[in-house]
C-alpha positions as CSV (number, residue, x, y, z in Angstrom):
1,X,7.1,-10.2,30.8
2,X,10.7,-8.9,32.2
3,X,13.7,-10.2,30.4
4,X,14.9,-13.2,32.3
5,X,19.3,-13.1,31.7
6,X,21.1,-16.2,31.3
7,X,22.5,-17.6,34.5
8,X,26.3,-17.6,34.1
9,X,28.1,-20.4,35.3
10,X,30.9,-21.2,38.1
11,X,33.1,-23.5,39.1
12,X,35.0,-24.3,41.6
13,X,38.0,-23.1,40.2
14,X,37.1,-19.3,40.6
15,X,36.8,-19.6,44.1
16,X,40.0,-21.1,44.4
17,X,41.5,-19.1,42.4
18,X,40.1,-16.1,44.8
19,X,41.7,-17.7,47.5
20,X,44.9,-18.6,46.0
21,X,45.4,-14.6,45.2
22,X,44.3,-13.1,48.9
23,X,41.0,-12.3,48.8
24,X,38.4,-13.6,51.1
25,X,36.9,-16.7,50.0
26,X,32.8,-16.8,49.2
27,X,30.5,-18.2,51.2
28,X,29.8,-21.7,49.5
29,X,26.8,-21.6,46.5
30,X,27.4,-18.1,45.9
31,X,28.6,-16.7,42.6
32,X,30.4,-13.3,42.1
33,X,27.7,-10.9,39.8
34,X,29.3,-10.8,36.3
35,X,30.6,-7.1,35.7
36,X,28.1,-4.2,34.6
37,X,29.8,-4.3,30.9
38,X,29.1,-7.7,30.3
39,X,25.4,-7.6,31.5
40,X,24.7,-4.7,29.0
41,X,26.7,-6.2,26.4
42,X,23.7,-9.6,27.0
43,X,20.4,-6.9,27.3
44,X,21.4,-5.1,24.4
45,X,22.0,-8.5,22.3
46,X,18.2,-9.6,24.0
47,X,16.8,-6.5,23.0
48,X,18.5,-7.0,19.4
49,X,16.9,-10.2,18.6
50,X,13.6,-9.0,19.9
51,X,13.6,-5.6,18.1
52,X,14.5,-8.0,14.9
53,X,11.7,-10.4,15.1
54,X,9.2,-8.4,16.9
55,X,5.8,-7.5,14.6
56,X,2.7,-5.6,16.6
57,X,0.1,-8.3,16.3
58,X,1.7,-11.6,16.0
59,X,2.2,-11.2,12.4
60,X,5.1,-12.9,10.3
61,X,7.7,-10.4,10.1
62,X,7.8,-11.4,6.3
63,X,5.0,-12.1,4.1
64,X,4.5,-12.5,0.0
65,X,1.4,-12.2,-1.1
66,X,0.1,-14.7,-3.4
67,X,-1.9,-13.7,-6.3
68,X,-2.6,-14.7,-9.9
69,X,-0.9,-11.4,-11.4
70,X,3.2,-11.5,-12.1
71,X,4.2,-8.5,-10.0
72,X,5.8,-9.0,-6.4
73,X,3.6,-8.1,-3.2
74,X,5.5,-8.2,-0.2
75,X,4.6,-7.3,3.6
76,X,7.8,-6.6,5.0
77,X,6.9,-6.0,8.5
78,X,6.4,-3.2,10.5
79,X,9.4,-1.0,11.4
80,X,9.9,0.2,15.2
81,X,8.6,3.9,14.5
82,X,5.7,5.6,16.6
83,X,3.5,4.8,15.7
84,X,4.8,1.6,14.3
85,X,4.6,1.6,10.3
86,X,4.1,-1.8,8.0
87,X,6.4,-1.6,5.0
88,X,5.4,-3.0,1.8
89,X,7.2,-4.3,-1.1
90,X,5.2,-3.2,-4.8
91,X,6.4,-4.6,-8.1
92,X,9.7,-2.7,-7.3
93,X,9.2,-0.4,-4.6
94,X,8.8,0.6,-1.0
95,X,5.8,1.8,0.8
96,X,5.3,3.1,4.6
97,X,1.6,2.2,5.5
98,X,0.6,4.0,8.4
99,X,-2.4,2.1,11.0
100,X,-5.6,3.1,9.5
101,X,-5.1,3.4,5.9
102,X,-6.1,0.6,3.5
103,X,-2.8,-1.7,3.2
104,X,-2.5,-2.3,-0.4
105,X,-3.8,-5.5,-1.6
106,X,-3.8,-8.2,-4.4
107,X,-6.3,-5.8,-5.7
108,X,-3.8,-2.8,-6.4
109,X,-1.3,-4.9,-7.3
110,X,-3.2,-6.2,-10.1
111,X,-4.2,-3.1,-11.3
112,X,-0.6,-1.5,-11.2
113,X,0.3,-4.1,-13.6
114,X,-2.3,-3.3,-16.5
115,X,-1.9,0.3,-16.1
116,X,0.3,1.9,-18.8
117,X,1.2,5.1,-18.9
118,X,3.5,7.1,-21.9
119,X,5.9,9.4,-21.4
120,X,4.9,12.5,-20.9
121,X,1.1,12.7,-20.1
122,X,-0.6,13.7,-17.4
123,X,-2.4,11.2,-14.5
124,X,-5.3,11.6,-12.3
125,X,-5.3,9.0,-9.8
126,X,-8.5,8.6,-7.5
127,X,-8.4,6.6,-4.5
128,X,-4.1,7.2,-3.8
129,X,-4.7,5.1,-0.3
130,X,-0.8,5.3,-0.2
131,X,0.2,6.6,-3.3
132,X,1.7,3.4,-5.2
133,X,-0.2,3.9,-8.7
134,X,0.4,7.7,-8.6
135,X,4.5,7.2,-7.8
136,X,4.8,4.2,-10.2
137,X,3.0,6.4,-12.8
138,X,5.6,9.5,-12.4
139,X,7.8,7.0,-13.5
140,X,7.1,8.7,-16.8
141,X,3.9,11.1,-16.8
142,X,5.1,14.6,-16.9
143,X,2.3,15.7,-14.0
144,X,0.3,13.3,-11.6
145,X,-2.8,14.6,-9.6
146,X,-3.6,11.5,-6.8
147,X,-6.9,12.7,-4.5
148,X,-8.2,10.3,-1.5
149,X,-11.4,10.9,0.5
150,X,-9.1,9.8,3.6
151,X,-7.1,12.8,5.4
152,X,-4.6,9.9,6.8
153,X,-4.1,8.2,3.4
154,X,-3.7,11.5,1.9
155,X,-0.7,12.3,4.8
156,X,0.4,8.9,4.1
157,X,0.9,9.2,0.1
158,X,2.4,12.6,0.8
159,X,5.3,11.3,2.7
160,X,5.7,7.9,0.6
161,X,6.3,10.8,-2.3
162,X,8.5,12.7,-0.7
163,X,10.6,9.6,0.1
164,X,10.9,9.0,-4.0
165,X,11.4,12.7,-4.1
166,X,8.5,13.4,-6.2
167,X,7.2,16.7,-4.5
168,X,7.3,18.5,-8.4
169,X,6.0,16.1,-9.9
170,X,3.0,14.3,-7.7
171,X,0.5,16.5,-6.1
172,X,-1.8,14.9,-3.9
173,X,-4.8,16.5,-2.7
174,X,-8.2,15.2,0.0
175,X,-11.2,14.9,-2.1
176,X,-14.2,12.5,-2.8
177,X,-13.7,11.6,-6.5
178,X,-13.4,14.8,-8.3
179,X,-14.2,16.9,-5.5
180,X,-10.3,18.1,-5.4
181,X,-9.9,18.4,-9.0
182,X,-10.0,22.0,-10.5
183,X,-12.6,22.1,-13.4
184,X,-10.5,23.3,-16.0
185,X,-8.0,20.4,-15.4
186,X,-8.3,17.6,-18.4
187,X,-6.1,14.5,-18.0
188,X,-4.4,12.3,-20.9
189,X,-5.2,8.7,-18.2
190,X,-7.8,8.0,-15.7
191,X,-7.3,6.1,-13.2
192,X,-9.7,4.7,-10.5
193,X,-9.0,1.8,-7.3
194,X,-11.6,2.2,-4.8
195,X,-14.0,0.1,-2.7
196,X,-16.5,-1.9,-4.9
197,X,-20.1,-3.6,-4.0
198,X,-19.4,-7.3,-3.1
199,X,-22.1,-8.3,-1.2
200,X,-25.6,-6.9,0.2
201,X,-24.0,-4.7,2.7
202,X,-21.8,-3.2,0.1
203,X,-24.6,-2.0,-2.6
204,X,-24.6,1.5,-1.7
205,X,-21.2,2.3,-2.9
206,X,-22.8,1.6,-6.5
207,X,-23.8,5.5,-6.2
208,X,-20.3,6.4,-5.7
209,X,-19.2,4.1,-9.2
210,X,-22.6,5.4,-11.2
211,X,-21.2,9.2,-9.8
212,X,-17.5,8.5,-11.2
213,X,-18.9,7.0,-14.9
214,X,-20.9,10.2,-14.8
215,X,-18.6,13.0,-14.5
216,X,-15.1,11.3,-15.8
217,X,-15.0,12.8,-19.3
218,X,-15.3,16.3,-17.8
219,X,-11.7,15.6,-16.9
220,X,-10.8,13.8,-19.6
221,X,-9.0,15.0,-22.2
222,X,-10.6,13.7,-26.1
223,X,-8.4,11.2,-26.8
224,X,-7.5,9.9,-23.2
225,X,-8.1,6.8,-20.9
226,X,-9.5,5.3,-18.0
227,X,-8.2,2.3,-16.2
228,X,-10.8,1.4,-13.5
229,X,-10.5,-1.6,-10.9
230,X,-13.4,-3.2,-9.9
231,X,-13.8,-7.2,-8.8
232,X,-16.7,-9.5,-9.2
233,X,-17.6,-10.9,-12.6
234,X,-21.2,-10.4,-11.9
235,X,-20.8,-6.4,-11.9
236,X,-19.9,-6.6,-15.5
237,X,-23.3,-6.0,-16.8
238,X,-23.4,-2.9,-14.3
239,X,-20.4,-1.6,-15.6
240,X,-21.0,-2.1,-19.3
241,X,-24.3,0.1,-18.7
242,X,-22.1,2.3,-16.7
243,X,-20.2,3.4,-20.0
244,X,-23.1,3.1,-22.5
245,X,-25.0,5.8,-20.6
246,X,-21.9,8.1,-20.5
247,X,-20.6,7.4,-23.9
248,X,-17.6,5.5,-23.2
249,X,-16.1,2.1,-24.4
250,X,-14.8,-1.1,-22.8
251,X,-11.9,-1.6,-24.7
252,X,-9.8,-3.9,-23.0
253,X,-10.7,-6.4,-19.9
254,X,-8.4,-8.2,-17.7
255,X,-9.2,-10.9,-14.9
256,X,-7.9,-13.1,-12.8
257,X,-9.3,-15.3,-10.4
258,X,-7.1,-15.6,-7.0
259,X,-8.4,-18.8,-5.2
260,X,-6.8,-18.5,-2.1
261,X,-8.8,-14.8,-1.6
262,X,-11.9,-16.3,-3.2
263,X,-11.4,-12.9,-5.1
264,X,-11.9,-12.3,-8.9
265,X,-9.5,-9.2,-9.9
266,X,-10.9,-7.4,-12.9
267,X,-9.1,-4.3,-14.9
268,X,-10.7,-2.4,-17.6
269,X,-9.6,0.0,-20.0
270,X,-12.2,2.5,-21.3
271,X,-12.3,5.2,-23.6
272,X,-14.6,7.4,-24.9
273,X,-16.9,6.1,-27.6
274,X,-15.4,7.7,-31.3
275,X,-18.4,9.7,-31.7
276,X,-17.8,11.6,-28.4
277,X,-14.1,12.3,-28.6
278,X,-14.8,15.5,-30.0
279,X,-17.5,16.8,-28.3
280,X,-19.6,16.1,-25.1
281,X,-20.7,12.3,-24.2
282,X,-23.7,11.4,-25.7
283,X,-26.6,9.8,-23.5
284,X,-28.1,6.2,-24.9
């Protein structure tokens, strides 16, 4: 719809103020055009206040996200690039989320905040959609290794870490699970955020879950860590069997149930079972 300008008003004592210095009077219920200056001065002001509230979509230009966790999720709104970006607010940093790449959820927010990582080690983070678990965990790992199946997520995270300048310190590489990884790399922490089975149209993904409990502790190093995201309290049984068969442990479990998403958020931290840690995973 074209911008519609204010109508400026007149009065009669413009035109008799026109008459009174020489000029020829107006024809009566005709206004002199205000000058060019002040009509760009009022489309560039227009153009200010649409630019400002303006989100592709209809969305709110600000939105928190509610969630049972204590860390801050935060859809800022999407800035005027091209193509237009939604910017994202995580715990304490900023994210560029480029159209068709998973925007990060309560899910990954959830995660981020049972995830603990010491100074020094090294991180392999599967699943980077954007790269927040990767950039929060250079924070203080020494080396971080983020891999995404997605060739768009993977250009996303790239430029989120060069924004933090984290170039020589976050690699991220396109890869389905440890496709990307080099056999010979170990890694102190594990971590894992992708899709999960939630409903009968979701059950094949349990191949790609069974696949990551299989070959994990081929890139683990004897003494490391997983954290692994995963919702539903009924999948617990499917994950407990998960790390029985691969000789790893459940040893801590978070969850949370959101009732506005309908959504139960579920962390675990596994190791491998004491037995295993120095030598290959035994198979129960």
């Amino acid at each position: 719809m074209p911008l519609r300008l204010p109508a400026f008003p007149s009065s009669g004592k413009v035109a008799n103020s026109a008459v009174s210095s020489g000029l020829p009077p107006r024809p009566a219920g005709r206004r002199r055009p205000p000058p060019p200056s002040v009509l760009r001065s009022c489309v560039a002001g227009l153009l200010a206040i649409i630019s400002a509230w303006y989100v592709p979509g209809g969305a709110a230009a600000e939105q928190v996200i509610e969630h049972p966790g204590s860390l801050e999720l935060v859809y800022i709104g999407y800035q005027q690039d091209n193509p237009p970006q939604l910017l994202v607010k995580a715990h304490t940093k900023y994210f560029l989320v480029d159209k068709g790449v998973t925007i990060p959820s309560i899910n990954s927010i959830y995660f981020l905040e049972y995830i603990r990582i010491n100074e020094g080690e090294s991180v392999l983070d599967i699943g980077t959609g954007v790269g927040i678990q990767a950039i929060f965990a250079a924070d203080k790992a020494s080396r971080v290794v983020a891999t995404d199946i997605s060739p768009k997520a993977v250009d996303n995270a790239r430029r989120n870490v060069r924004r933090y300048q984290l170039e020589d310190k976050v690699e991220v590489r396109q890869g389905d699970l440890f496709g990307a990884v080099r056999p010979d790399e170990k890694f102190d922490v594990v971590l894992m955020n992708i899709d999960y089975p939630y409903n009968d149209q979701t059950q094949h993904l349990w191949k790609v879950h069974e696949r990551f409990f299989r070959e994990v502790t081929h890139y683990l190093k004897p003494r490391g860590r997983i954290y692994y995201q995963i919702g539903l309290l009924d999948n617990l049984p499917v994950i407990r069997r998960f790390a029985r068969e691969n000789g790893l442990l459940i040893m801590e479990l978070h969850m949370a149930r959101a009732m506005k998403k309908n959504r139960e958020l579920m962390v675990y931290r596994l190791e491998r079972l004491p037995e295993t840690r120095n030598g290959p995973a035994l198979k129960q």
